[in-house]
VMD Tcl script that builds the backbone (N, CA, C; Angstrom):
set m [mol new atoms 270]
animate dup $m
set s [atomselect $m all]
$s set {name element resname resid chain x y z} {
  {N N UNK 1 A -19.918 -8.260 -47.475}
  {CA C UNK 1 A -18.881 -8.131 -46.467}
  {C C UNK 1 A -19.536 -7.616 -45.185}
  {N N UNK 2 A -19.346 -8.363 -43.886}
  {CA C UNK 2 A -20.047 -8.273 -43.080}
  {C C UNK 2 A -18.980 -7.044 -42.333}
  {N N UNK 3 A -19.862 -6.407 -41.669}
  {CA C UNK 3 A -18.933 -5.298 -40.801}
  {C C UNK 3 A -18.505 -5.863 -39.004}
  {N N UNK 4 A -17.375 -5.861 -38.993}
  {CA C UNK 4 A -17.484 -6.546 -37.595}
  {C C UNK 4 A -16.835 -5.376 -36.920}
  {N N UNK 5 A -17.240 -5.427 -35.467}
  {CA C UNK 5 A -17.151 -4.490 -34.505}
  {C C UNK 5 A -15.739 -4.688 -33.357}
  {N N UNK 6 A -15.268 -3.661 -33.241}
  {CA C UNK 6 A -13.791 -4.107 -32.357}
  {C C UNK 6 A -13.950 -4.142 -31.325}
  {N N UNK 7 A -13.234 -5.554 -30.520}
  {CA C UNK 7 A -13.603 -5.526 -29.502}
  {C C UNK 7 A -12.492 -5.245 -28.301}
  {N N UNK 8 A -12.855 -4.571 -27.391}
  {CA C UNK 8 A -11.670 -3.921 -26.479}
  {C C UNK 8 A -11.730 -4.382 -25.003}
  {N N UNK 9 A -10.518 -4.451 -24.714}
  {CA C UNK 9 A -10.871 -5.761 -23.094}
  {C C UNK 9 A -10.271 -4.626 -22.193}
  {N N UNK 10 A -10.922 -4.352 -21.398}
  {CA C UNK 10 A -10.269 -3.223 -20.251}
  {C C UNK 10 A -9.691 -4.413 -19.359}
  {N N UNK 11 A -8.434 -3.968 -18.610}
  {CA C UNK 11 A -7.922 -4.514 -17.516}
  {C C UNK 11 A -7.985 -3.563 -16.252}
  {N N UNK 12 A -9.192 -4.327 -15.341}
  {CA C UNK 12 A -8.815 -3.732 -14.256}
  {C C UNK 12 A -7.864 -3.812 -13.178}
  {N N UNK 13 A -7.790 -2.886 -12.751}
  {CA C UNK 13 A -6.818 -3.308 -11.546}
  {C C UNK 13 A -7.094 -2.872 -10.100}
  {N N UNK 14 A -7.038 -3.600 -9.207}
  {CA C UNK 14 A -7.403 -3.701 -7.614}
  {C C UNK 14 A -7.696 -2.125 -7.017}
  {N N UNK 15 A -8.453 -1.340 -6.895}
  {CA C UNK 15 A -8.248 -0.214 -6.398}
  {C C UNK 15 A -7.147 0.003 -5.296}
  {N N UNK 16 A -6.439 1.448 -5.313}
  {CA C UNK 16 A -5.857 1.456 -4.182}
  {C C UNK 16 A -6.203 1.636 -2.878}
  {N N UNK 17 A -5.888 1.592 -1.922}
  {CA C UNK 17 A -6.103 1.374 -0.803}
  {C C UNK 17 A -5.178 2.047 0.349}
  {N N UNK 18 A -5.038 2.725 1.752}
  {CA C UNK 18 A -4.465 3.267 2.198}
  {C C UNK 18 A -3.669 2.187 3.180}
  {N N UNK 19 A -2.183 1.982 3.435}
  {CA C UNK 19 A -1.835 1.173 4.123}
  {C C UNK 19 A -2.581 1.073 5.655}
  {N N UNK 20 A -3.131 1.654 5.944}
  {CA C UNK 20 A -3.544 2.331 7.620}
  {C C UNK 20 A -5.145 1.289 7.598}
  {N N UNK 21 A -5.799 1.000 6.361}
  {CA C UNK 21 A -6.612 -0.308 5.969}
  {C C UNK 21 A -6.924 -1.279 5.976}
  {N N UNK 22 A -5.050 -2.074 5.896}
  {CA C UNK 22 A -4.621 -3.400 5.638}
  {C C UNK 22 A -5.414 -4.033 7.246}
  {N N UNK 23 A -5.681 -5.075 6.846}
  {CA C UNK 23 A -5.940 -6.133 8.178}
  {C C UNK 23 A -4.652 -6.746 8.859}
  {N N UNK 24 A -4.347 -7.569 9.823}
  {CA C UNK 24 A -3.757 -7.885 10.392}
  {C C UNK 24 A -3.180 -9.090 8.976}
  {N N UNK 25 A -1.482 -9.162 8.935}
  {CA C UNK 25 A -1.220 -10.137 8.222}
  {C C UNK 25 A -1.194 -9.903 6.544}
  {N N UNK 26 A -1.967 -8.764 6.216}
  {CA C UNK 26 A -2.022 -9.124 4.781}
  {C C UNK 26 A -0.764 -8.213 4.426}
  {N N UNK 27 A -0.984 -8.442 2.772}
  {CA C UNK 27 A 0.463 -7.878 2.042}
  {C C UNK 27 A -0.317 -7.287 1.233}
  {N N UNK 28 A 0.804 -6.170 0.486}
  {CA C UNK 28 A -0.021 -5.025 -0.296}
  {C C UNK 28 A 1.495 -4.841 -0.917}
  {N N UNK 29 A 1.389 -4.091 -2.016}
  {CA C UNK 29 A 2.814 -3.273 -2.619}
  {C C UNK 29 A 2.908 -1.897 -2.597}
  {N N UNK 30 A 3.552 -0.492 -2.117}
  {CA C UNK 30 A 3.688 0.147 -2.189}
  {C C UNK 30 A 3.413 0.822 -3.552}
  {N N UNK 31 A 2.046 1.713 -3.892}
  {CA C UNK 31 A 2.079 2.646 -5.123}
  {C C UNK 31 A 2.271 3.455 -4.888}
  {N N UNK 32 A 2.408 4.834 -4.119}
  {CA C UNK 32 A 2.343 6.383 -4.197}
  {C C UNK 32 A 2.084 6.298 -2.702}
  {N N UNK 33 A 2.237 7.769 -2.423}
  {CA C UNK 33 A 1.999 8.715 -1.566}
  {C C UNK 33 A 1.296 9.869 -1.788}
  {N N UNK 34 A 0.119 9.915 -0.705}
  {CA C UNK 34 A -0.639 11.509 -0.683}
  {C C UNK 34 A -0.178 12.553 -0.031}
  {N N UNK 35 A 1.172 12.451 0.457}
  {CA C UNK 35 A 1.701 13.692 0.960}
  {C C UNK 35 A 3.297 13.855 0.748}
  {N N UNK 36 A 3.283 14.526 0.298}
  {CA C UNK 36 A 4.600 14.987 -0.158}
  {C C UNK 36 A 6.068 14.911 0.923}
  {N N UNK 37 A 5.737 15.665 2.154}
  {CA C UNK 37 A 6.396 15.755 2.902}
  {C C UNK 37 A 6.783 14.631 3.655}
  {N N UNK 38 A 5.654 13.787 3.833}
  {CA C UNK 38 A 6.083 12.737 4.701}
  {C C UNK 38 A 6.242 11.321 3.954}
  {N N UNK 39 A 6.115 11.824 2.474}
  {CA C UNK 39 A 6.966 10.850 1.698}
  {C C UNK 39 A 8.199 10.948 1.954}
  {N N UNK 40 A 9.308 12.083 1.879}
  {CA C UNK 40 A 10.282 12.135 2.095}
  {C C UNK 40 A 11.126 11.251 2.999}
  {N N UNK 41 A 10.043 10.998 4.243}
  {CA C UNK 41 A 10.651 10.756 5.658}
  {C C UNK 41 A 10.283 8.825 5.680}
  {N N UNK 42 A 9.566 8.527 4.400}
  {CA C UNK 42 A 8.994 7.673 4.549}
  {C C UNK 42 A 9.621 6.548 3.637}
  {N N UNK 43 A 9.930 7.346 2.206}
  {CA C UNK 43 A 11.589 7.073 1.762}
  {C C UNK 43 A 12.457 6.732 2.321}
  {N N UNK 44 A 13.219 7.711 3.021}
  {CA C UNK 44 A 14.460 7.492 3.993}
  {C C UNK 44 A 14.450 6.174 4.390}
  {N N UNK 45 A 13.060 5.817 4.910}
  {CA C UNK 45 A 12.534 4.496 6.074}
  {C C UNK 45 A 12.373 3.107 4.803}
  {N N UNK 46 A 12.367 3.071 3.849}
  {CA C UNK 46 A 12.477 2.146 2.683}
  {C C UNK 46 A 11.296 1.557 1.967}
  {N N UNK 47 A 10.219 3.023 2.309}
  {CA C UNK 47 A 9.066 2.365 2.106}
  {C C UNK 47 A 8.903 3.198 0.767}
  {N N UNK 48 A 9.275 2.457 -0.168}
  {CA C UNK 48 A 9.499 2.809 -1.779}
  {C C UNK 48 A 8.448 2.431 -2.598}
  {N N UNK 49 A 8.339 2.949 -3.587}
  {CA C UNK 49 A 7.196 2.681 -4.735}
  {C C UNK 49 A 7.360 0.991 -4.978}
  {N N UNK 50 A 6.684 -0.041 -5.338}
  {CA C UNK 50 A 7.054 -0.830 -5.635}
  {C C UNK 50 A 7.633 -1.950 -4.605}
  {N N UNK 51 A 7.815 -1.398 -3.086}
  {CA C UNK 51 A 8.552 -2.589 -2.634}
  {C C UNK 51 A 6.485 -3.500 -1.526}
  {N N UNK 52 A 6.954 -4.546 -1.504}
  {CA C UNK 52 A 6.443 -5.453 -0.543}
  {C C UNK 52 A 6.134 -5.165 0.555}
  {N N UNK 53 A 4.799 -5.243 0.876}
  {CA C UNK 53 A 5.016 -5.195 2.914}
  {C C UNK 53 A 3.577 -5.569 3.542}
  {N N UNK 54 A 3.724 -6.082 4.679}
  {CA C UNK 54 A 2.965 -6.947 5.800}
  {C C UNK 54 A 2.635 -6.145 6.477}
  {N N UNK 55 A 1.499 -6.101 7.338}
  {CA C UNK 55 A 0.564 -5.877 8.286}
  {C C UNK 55 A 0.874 -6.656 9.114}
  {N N UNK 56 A 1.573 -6.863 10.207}
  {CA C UNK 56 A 2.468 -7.454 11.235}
  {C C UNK 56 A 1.632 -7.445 12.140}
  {N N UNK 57 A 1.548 -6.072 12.926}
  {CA C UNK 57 A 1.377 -6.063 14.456}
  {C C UNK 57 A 0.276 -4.274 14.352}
  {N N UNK 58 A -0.788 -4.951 15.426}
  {CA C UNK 58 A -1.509 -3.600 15.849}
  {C C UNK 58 A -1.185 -3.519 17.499}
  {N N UNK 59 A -1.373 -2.118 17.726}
  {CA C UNK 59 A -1.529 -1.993 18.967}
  {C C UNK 59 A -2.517 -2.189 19.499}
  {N N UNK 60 A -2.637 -2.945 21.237}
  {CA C UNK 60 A -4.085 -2.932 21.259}
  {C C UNK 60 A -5.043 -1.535 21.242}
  {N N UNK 61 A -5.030 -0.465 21.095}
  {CA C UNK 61 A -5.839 0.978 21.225}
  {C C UNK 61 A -6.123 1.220 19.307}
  {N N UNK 62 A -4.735 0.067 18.466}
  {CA C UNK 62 A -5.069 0.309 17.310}
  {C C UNK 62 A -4.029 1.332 16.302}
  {N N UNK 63 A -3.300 1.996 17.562}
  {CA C UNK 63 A -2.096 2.825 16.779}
  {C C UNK 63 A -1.149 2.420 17.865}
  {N N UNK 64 A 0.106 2.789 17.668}
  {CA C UNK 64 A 0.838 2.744 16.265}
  {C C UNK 64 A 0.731 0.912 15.804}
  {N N UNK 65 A 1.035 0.791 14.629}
  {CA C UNK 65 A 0.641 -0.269 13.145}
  {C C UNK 65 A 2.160 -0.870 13.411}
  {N N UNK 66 A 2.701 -1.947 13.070}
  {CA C UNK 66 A 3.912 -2.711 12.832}
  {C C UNK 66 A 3.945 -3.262 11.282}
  {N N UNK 67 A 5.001 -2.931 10.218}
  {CA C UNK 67 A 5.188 -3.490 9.313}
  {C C UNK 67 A 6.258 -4.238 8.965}
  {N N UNK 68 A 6.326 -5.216 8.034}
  {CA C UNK 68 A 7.648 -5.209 7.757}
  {C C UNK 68 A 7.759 -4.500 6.180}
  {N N UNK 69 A 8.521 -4.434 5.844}
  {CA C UNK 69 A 9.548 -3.505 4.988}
  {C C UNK 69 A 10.735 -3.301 4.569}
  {N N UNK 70 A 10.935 -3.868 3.242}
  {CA C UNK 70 A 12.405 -3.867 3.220}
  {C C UNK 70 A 13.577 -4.535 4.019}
  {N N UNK 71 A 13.221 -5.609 4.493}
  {CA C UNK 71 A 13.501 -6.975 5.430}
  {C C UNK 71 A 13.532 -6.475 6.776}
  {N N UNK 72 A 12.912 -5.212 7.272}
  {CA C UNK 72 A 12.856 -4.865 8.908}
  {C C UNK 72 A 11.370 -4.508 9.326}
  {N N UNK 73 A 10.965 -4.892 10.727}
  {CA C UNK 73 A 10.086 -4.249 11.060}
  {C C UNK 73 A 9.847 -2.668 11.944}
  {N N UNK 74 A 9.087 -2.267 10.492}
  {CA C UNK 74 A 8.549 -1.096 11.019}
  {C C UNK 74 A 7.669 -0.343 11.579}
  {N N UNK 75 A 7.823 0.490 12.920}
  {CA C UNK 75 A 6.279 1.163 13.761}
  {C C UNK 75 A 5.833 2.595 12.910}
  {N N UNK 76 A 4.652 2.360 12.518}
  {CA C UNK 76 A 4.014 3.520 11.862}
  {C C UNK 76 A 2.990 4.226 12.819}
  {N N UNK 77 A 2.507 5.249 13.156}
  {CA C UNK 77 A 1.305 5.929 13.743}
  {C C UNK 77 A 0.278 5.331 12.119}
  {N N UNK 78 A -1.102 5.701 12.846}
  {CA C UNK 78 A -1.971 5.340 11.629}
  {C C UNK 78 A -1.994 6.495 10.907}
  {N N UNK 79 A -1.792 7.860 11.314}
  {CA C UNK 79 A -1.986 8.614 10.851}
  {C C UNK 79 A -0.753 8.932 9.146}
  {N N UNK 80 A 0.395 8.539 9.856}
  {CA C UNK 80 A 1.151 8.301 8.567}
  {C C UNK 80 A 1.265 7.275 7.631}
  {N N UNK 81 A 0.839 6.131 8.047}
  {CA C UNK 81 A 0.327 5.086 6.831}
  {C C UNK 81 A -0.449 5.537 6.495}
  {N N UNK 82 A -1.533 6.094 6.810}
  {CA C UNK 82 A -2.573 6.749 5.566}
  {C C UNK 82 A -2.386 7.511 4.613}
  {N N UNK 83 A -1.253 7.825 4.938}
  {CA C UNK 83 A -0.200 8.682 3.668}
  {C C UNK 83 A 0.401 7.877 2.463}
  {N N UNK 84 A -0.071 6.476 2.780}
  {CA C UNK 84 A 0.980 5.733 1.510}
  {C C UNK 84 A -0.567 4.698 1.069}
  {N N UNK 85 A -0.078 4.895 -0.149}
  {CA C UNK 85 A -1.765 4.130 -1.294}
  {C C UNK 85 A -1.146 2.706 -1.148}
  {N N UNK 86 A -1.667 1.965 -0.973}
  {CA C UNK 86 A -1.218 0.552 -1.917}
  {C C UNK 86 A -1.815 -0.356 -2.380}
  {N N UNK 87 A -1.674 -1.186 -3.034}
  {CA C UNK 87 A -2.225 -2.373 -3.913}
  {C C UNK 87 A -2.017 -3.568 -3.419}
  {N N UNK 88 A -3.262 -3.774 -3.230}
  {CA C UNK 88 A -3.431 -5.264 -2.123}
  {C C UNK 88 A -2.404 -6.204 -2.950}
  {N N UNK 89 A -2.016 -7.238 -2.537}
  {CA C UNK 89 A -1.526 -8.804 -3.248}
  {C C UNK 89 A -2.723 -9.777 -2.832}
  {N N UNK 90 A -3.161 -10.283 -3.374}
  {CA C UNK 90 A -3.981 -11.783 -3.249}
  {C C UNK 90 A -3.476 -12.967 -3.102}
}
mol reanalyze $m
mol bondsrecalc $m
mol representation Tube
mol addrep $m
């Protein structure tokens, strides 16, 4: 009886990434937030675990960021998208 060895398949998944990252145009999904507080405010604004969103519009200097979100577009400073992780879409 031969001994066979188990074999185990890791699934990776896309590292996260800070929305303040994204290039012009791409899409990502909302995972988490690194700050507590300005999750709150960032909530309110519909930018939820799990939802969809675009890299719209930069300013030309580079801040503030344009997204859409939750079927509206939204102006972020860069400094508070760097507050929200997300997971690219391909």
């Amino acid at each position: 009886m031969a001994f066979r060895m188990p074999i185990f398949v890791v699934i990776m998944k896309d590292p996260l990434q800070h929305l303040s990252d994204l290039k012009l145009g791409e899409k990502a999904i909302i995972d988490s937030f690194t700050d507590s507080v300005m999750a709150l405010k960032l909530l309110e604004m519909g930018c939820t675990p799990g939802e969809l969103v675009q890299l719209d519009r930069i300013a030309p200097m580079g801040d503030p960021i344009a997204i859409t979100v939750s079927g509206y577009l939204l102006s972020l400073r860069k400094e508070e998208a760097s507050t929200i992780l997300v997971s690219p879409v391909k």
